[in-house]
DSSP file (Angstrom, degrees, kcal/mol; ACC not computed):
  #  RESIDUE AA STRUCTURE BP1 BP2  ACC     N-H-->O    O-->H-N    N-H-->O    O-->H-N    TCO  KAPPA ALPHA  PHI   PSI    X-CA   Y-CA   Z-CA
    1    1 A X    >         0   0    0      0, 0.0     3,-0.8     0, 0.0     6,-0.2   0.000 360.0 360.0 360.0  11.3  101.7  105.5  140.8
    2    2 A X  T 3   +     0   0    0      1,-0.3     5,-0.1     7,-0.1     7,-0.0   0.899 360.0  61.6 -57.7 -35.2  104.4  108.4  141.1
    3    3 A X  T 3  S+     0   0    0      2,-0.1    -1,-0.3     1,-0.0     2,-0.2   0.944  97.2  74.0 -59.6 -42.2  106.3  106.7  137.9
    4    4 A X    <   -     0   0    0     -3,-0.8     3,-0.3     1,-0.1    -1,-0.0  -0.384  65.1-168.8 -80.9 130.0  103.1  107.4  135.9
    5    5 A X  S    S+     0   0    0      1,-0.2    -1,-0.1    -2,-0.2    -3,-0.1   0.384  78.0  55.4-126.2  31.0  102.5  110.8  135.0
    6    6 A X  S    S+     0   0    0      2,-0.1     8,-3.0    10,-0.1    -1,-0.2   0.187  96.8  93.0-105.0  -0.9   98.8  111.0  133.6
    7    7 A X        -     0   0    0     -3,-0.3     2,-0.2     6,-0.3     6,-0.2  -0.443  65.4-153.9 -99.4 151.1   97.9  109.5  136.9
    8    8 A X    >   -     0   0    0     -2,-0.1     3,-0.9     4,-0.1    -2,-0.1  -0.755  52.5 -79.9-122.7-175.0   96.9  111.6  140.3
    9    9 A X  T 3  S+     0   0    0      1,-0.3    -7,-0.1    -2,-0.2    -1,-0.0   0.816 129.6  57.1 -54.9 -38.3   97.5  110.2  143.9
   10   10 A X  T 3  S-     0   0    0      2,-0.1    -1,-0.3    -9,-0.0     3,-0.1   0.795 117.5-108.0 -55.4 -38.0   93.9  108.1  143.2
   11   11 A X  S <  S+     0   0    0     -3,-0.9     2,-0.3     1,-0.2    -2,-0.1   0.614  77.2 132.0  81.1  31.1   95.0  106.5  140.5
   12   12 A X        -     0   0    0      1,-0.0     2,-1.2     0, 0.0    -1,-0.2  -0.772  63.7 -83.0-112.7 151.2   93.0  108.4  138.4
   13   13 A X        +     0   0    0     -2,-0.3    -6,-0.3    -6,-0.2     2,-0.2  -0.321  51.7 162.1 -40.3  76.4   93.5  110.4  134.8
   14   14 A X        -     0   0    0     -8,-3.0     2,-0.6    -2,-1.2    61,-0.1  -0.536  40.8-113.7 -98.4 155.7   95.0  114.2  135.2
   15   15 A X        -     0   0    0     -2,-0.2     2,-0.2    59,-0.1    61,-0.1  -0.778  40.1-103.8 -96.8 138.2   96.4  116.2  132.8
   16   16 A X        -     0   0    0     -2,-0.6     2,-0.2    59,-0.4    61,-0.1  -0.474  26.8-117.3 -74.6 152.2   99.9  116.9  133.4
   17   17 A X        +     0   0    0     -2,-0.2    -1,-0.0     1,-0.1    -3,-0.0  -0.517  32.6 173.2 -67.5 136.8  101.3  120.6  134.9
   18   18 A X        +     0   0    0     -2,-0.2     3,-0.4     3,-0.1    -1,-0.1   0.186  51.9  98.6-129.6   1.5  103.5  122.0  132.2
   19   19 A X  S    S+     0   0    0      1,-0.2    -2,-0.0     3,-0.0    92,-0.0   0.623  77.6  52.7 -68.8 -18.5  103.8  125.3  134.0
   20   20 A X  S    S+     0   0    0      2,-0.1    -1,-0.2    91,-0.1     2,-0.1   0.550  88.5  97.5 -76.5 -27.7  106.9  124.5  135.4
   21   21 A X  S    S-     0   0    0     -3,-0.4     2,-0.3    90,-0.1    90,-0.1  -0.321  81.6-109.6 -92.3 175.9  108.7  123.6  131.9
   22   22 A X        -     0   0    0     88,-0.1    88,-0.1    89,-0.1   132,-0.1  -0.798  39.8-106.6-125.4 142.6  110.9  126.2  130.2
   23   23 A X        -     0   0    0     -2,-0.3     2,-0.2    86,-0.1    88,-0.2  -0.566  44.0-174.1 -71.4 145.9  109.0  127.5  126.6
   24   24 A X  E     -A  110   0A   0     86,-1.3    86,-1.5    88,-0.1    88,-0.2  -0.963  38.6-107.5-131.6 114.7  110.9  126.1  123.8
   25   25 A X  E     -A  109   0A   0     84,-0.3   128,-0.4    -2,-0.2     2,-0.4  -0.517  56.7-178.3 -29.8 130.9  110.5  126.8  119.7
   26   26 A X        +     0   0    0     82,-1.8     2,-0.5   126,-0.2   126,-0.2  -0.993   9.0 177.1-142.8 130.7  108.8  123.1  119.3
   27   27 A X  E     -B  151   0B   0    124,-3.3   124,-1.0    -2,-0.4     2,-0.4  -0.987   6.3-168.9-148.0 163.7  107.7  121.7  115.7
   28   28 A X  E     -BC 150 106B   0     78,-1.3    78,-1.4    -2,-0.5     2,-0.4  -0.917   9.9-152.1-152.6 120.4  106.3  118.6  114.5
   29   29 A X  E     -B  149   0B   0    120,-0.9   120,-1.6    -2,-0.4   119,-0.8  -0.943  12.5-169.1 -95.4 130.5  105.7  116.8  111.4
   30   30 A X  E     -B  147   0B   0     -2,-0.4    74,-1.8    74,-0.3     2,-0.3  -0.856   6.0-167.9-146.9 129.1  103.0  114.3  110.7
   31   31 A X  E     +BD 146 103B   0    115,-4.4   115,-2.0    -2,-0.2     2,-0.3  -0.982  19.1 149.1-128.4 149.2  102.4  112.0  108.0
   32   32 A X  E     - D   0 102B   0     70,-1.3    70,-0.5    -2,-0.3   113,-0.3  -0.888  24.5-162.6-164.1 155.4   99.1  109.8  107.2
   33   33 A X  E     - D   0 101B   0    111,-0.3   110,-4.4    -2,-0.3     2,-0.4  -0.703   7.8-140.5-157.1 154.4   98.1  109.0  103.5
   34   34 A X  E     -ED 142 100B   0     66,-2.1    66,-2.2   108,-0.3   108,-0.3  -0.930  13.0-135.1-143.5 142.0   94.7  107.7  101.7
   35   35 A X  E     + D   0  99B   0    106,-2.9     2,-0.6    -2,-0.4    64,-0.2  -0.608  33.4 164.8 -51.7 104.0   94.2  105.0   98.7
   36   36 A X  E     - D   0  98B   0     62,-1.4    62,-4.4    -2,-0.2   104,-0.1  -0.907  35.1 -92.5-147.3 167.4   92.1  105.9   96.3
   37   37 A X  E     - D   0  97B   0     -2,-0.6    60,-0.2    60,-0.3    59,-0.1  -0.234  37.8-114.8 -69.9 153.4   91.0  104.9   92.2
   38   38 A X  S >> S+     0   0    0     58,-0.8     4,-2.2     2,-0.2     3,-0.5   0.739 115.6  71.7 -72.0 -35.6   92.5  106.5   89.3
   39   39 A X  H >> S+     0   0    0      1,-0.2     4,-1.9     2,-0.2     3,-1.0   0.958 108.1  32.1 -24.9 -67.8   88.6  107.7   88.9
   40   40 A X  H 3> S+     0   0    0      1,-0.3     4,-2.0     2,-0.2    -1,-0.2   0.703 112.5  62.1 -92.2  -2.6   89.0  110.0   91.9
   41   41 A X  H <> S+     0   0    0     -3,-0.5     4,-2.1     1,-0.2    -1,-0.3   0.815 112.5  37.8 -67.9 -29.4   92.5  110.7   91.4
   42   42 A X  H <X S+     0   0    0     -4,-2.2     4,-3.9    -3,-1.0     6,-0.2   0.834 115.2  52.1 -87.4 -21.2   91.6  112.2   88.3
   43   43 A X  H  <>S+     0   0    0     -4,-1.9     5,-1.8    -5,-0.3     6,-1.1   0.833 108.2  55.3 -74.4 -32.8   88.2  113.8   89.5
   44   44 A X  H  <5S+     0   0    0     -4,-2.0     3,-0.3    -5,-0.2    11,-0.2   0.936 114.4  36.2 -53.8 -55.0   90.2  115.4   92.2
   45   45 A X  H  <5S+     0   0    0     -4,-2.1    -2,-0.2     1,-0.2    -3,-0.1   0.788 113.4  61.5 -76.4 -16.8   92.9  117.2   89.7
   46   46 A X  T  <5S-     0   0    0     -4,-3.9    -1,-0.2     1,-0.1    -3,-0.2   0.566 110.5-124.1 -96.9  13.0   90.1  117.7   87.3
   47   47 A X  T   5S+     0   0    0     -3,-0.3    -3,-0.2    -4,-0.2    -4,-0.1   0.749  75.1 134.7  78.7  18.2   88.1  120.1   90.0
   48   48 A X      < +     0   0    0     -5,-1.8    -4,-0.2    -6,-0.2    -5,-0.1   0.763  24.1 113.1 -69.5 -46.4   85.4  117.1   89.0
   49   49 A X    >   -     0   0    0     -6,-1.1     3,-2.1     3,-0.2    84,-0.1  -0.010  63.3-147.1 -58.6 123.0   84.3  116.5   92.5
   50   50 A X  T 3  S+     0   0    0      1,-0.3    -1,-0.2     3,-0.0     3,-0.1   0.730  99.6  62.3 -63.3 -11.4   80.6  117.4   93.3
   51   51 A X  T 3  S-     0   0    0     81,-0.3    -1,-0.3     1,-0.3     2,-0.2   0.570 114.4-117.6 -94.0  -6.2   81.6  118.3   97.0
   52   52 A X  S <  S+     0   0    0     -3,-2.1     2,-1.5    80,-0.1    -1,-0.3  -0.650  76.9  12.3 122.8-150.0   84.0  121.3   95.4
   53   53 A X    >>  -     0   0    0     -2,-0.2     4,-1.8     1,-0.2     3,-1.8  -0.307  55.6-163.8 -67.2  91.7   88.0  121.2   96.0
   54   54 A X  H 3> S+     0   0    0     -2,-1.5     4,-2.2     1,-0.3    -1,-0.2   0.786  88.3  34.6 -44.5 -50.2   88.9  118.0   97.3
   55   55 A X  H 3> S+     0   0    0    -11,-0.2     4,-2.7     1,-0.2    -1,-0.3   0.783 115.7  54.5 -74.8 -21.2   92.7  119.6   98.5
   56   56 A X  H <> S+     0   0    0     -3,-1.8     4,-3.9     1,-0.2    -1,-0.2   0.984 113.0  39.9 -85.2 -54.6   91.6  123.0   99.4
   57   57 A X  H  X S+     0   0    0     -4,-1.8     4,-3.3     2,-0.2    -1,-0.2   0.917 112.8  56.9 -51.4 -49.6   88.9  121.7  101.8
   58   58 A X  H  X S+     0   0    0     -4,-2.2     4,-0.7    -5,-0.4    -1,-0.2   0.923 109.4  48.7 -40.4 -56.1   91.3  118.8  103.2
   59   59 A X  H  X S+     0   0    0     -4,-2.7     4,-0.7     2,-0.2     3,-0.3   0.910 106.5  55.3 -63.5 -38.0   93.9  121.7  104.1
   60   60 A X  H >< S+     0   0    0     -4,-3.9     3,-0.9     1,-0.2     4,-0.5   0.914 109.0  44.7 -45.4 -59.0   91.3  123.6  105.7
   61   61 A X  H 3X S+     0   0    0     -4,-3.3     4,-0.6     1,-0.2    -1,-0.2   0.458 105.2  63.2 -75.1  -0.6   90.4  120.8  108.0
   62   62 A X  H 3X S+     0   0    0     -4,-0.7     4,-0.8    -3,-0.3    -1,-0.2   0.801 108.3  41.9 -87.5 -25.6   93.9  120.0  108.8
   63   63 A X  H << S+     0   0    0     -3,-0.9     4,-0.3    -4,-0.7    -2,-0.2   0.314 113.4  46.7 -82.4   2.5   94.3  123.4  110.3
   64   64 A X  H  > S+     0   0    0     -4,-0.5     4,-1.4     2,-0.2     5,-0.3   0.744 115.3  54.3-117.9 -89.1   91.1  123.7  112.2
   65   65 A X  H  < S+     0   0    0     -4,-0.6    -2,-0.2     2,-0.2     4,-0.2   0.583 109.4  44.8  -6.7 -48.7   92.0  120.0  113.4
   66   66 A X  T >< S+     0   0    0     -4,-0.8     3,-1.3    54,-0.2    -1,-0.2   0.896 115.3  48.1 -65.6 -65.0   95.4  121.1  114.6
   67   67 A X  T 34 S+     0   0    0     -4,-0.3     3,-0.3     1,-0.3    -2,-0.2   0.739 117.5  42.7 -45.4 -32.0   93.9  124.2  116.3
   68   68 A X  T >< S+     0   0    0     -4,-1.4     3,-1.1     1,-0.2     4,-0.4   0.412  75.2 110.5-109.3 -18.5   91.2  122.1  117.9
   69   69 A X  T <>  +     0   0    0     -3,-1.3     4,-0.9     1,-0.3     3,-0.2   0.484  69.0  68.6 -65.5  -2.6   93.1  119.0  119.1
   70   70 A X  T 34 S+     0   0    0     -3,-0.3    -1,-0.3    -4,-0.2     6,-0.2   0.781 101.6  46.9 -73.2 -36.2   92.7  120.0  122.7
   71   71 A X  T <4 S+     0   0    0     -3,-1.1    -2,-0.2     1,-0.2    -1,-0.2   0.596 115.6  41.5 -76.6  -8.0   89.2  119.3  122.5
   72   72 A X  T  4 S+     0   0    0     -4,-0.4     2,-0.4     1,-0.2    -1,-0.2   0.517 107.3  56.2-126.6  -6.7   89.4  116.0  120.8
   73   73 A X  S >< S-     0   0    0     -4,-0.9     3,-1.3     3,-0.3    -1,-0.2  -0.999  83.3-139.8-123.2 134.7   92.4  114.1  122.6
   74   74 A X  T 3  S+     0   0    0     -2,-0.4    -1,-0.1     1,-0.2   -59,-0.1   0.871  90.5  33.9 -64.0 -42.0   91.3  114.2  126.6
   75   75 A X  T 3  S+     0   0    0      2,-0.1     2,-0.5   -61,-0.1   -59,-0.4   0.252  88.3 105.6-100.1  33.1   94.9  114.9  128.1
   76   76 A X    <   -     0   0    0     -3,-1.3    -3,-0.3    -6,-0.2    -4,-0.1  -0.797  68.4-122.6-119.6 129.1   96.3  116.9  125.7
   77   77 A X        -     0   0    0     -2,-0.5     2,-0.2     1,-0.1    -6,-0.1  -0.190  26.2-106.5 -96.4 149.2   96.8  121.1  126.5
   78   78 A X        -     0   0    0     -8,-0.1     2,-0.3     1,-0.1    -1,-0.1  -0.506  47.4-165.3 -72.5 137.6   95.4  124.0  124.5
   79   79 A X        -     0   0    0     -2,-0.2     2,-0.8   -12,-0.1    -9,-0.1  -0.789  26.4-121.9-119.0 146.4   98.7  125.5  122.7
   80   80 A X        -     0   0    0     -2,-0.3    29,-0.8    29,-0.1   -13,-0.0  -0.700  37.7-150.1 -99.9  91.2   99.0  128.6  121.0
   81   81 A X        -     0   0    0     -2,-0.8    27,-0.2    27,-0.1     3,-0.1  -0.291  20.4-171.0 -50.1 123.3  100.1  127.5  117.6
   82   82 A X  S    S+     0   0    0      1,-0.3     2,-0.1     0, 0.0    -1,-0.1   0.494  70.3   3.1 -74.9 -12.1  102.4  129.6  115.3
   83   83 A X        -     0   0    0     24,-0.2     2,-0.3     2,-0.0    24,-0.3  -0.629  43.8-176.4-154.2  91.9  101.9  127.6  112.4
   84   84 A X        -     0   0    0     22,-0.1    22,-0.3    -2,-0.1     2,-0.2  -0.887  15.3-178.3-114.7 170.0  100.5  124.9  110.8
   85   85 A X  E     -F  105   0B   0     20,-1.9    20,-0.7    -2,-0.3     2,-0.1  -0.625   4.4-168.8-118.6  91.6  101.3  123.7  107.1
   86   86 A X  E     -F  104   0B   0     -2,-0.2     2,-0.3   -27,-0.2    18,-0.2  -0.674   8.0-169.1 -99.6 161.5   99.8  120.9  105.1
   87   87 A X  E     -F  103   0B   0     16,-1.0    16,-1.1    -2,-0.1     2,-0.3  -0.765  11.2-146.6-129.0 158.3  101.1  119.6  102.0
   88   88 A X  E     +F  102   0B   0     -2,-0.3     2,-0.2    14,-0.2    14,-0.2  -0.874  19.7 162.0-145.9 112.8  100.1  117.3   99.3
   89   89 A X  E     -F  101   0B   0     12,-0.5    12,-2.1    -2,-0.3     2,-0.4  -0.820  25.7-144.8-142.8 150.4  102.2  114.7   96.9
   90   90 A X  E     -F  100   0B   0     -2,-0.2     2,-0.5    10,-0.2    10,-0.2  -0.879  11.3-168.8-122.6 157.5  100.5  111.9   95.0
   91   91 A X  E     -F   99   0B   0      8,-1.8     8,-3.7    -2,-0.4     2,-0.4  -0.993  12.5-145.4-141.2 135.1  102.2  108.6   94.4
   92   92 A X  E     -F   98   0B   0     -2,-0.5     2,-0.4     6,-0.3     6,-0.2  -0.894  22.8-158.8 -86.2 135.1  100.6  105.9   91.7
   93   93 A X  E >>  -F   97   0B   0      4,-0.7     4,-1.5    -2,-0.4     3,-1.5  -0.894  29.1 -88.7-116.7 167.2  101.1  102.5   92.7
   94   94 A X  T 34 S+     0   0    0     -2,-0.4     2,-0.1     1,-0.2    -2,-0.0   0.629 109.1  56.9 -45.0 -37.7  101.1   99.3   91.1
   95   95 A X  T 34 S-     0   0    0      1,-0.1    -1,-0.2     0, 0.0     3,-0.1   0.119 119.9 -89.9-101.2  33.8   97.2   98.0   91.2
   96   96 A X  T <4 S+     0   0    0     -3,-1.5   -58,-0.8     1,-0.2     2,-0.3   0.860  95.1 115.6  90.6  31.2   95.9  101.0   89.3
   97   97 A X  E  <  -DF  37  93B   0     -4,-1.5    -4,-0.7   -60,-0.2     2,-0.3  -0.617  57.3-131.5-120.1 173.7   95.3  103.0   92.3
   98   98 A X  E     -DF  36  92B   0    -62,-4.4   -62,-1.4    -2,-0.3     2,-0.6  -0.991  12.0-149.9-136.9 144.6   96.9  106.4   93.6
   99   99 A X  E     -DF  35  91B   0     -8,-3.7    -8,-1.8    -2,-0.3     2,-0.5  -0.907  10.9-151.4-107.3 122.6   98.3  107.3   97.1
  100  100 A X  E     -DF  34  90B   0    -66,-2.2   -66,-2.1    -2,-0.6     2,-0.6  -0.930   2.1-147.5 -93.8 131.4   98.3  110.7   98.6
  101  101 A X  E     -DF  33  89B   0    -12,-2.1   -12,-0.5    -2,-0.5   -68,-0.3  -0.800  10.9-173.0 -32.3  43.2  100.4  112.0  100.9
  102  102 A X  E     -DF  32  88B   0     -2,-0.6   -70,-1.3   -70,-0.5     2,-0.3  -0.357   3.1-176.2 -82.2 146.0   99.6  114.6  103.5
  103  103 A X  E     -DF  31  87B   0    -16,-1.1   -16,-1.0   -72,-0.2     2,-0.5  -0.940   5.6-167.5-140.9 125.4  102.2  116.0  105.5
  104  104 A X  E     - F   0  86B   0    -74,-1.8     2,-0.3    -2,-0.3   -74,-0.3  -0.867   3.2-162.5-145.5 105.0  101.2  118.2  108.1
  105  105 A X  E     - F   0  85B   0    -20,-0.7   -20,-1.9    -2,-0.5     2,-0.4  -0.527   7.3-178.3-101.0 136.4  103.5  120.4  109.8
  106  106 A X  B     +C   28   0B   0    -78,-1.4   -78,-1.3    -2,-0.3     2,-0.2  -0.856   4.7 175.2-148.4 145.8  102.7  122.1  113.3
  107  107 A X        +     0   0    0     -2,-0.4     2,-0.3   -24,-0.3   -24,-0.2  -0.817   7.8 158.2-147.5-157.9  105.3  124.7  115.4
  108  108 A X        -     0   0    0     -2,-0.2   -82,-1.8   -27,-0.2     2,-0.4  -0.735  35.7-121.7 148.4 145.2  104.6  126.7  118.6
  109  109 A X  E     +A   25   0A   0    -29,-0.8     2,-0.3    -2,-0.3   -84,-0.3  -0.781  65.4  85.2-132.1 110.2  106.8  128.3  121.5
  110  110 A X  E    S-A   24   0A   0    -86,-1.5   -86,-1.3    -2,-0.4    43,-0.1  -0.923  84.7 -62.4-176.8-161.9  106.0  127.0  124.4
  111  111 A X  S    S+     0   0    0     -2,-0.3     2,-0.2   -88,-0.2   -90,-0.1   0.349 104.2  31.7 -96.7  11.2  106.1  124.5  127.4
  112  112 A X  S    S-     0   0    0    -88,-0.2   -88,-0.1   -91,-0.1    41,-0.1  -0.886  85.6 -98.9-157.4 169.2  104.8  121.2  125.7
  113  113 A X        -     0   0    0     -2,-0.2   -85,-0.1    39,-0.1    -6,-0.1   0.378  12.4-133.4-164.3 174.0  105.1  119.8  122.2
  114  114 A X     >  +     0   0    0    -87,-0.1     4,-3.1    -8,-0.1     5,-0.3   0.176  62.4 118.1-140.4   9.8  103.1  119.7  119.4
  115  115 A X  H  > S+     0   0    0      1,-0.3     4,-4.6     2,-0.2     5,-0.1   0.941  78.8  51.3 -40.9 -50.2  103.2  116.1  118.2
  116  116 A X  H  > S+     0   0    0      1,-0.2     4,-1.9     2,-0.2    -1,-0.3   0.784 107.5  55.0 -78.2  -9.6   99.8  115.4  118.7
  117  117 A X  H >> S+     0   0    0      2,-0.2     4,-1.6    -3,-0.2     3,-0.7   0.962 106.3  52.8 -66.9 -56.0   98.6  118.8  116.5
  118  118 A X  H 3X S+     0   0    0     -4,-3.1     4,-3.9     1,-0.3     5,-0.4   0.967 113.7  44.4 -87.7 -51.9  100.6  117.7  113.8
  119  119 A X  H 3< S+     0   0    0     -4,-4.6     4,-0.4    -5,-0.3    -1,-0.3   0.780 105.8  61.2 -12.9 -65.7   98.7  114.3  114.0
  120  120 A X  H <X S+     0   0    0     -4,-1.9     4,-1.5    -3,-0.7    -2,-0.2   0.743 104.8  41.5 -31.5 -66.7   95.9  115.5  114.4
  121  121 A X  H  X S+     0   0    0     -4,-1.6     4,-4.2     1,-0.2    -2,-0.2   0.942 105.9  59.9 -66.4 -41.9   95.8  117.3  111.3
  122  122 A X  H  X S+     0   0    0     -4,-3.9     4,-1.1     1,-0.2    -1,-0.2   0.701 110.1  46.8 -59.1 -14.9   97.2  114.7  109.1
  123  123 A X  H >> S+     0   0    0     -5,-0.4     4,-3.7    -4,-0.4     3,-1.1   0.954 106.2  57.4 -79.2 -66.2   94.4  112.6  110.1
  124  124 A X  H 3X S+     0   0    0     -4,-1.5     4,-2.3     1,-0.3     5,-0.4   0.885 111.5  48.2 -21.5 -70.1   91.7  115.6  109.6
  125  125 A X  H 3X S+     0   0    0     -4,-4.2     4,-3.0     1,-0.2    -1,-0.3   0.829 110.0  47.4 -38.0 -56.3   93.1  115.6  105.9
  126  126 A X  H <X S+     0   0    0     -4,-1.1     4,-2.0    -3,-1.1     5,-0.3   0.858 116.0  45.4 -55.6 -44.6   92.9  111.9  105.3
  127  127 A X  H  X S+     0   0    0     -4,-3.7     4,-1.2     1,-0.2    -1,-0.2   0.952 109.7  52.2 -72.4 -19.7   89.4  111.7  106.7
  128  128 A X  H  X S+     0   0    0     -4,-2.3     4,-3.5    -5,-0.3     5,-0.2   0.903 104.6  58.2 -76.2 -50.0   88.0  114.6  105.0
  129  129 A X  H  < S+     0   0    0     -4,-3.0     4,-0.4    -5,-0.4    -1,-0.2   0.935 108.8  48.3 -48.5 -41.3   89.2  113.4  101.5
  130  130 A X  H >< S+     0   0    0     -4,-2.0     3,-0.6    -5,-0.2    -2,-0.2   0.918 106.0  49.8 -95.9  -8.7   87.4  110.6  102.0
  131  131 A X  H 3< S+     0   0    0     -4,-1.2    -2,-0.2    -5,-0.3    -1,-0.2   0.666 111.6  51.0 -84.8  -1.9   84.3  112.0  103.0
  132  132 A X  T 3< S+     0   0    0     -4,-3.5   -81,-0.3     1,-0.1    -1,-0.2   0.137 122.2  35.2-100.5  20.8   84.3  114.5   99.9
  133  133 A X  S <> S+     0   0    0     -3,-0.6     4,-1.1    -4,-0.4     3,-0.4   0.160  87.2  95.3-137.6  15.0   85.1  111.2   97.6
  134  134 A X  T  4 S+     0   0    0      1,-0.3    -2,-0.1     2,-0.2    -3,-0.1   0.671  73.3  62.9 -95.3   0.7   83.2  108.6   99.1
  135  135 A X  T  4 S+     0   0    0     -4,-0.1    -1,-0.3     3,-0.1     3,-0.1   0.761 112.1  43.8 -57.9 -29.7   80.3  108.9   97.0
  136  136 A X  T  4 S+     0   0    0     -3,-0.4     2,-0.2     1,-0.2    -2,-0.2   0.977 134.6   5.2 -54.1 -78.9   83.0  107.8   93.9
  137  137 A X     <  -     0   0    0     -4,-1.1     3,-0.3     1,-0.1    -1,-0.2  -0.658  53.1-177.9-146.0 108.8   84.8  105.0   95.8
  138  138 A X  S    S+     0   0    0     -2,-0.2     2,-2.2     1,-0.2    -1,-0.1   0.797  84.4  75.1 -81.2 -57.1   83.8  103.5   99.5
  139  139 A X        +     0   0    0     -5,-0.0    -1,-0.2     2,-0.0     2,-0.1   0.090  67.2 131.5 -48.7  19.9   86.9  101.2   99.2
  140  140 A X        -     0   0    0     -2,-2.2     2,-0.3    -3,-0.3  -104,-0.1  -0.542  48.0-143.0 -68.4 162.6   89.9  104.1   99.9
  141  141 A X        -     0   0    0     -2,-0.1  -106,-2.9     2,-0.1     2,-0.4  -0.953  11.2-156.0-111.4 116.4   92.1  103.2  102.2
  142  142 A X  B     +E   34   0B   0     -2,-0.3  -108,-0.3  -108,-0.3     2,-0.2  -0.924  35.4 122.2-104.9 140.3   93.8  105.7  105.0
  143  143 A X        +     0   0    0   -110,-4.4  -110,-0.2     1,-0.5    -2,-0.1  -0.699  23.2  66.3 130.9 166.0   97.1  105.0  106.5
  144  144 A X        -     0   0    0     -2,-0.2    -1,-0.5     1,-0.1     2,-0.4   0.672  49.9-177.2 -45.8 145.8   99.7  105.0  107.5
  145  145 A X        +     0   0    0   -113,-0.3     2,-0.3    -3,-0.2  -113,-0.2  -0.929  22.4 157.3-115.6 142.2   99.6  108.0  110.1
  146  146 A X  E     -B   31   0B   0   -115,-2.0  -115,-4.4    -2,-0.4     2,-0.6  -0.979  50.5-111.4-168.5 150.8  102.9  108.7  111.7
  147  147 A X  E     -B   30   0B   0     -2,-0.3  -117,-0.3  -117,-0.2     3,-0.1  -0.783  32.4-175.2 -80.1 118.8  105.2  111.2  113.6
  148  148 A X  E     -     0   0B   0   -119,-0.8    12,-1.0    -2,-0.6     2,-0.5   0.867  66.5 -26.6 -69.4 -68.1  108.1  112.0  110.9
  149  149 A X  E     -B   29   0B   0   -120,-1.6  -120,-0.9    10,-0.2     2,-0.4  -0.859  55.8-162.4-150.2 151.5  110.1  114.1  113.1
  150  150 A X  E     -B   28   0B   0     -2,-0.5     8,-0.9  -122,-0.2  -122,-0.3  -0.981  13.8-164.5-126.4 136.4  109.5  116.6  116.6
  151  151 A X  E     +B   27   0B   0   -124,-1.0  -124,-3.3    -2,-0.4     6,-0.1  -0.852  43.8  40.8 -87.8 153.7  112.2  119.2  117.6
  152  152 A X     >  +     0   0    0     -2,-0.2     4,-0.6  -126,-0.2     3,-0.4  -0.349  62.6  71.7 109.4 163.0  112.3  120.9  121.0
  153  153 A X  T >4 S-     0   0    0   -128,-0.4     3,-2.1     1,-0.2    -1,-0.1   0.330  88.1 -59.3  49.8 172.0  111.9  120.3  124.6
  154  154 A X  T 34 S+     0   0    0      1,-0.3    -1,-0.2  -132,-0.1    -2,-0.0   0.746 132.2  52.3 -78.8 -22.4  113.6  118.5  127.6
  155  155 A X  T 34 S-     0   0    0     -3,-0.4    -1,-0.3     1,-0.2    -2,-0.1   0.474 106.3-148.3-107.1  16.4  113.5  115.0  125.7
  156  156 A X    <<  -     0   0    0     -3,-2.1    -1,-0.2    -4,-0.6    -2,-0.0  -0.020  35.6 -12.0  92.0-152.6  115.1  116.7  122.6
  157  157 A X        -     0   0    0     -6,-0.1     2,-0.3    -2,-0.0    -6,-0.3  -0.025  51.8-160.9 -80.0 169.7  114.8  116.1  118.8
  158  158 A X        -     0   0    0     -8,-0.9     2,-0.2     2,-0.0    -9,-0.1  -0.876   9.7-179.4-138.0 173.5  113.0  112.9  117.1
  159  159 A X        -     0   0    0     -2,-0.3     2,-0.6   -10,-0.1   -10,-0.2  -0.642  23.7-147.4-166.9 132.9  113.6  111.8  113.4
  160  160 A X        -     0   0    0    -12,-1.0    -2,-0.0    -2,-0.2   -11,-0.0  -0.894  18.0-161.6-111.2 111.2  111.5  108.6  112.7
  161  161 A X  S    S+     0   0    0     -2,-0.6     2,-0.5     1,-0.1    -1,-0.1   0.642  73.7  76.8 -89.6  -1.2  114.7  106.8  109.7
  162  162 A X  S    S-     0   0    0    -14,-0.1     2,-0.8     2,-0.0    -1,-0.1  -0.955  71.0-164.6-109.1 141.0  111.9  104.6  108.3
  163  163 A X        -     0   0    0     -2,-0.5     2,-0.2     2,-0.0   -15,-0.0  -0.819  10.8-150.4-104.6 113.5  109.4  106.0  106.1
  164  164 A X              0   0    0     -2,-0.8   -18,-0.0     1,-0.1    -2,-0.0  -0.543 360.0 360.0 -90.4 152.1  106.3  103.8  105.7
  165  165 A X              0   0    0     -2,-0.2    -1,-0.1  -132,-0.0   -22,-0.0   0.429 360.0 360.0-129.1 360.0  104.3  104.0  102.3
């Protein structure tokens, strides 16, 4: 099982050593999106929502979420984070509906990557919007979630050239 590297001599689940790997500036960007009615689109910009700031709260939990992702994905090691950012763009689409955007932006210097932080959060965002609108609307939709791009480390830069909507 030496090719596998989650794996120990048992065949069992380890977290990999990363002590060994040389600290790098590392960043990662994430993107994952929710559906939602023109109702909550507009109850969202119009500060309408009975659970308080739909974005403010979203951003919050995307950074708490990033910070926290060692504890919520089993092999993945506690980083000391420099940074996270989330962002927020709205897109209308055709059946009367509106799409949000999160993008959710993660850095560090250190020996392992930060993909799954950046992940992490963008998910955090998505789910939180929809538990502070889902009294409006059951029916949002979240997704896509995706790595945009990673820089850093021994297996170099990433850039994902399709963008799913």
């Amino acid at each position: 099982m030496a090719e596998f590297t989650h794996f120990n001599e048992e065949g069992r689940a380890k977290m990999v050593d990363v002590s060994d790997k040389p600290e790098t500036a590392r960043t990662a960007l994430a993107h994952s999106s929710i559906t939602v009615s023109k109702e909550i689109y507009d109850k969202i910009n119009n500060h309408e929502m009975k659970k308080g700031d739909v974005l403010a709260v979203a951003q919050v939990a995307g950074v708490m979420a990033a910070k926290k992702t060692w504890d919520l994905i089993p092999m993945c090691h506690p980083i000391p984070l420099t940074g996270v950012n989330i962002s927020f763009s709205w897109e209308k689409t055709e059946q009367e509906q509106v799409q949000l955007h999160i993008a959710a932006a993660v850095k560090t210097k250190g020996n392992t990557g930060v993909e799954m932080e950046a992940l992490t959060a963008a998910s955090a965002c998505a789910l939180t919007v929809y538990d502070m609108c889902k009294a409006v609307d059951k029916g949002m939709v979240i997704g896509p979630t995706y790595l945009v791009e990673k820089t850093g480390g021994k297996n170099g830069d990433f850039k994902r050239t399709e963008q799913f909507r």
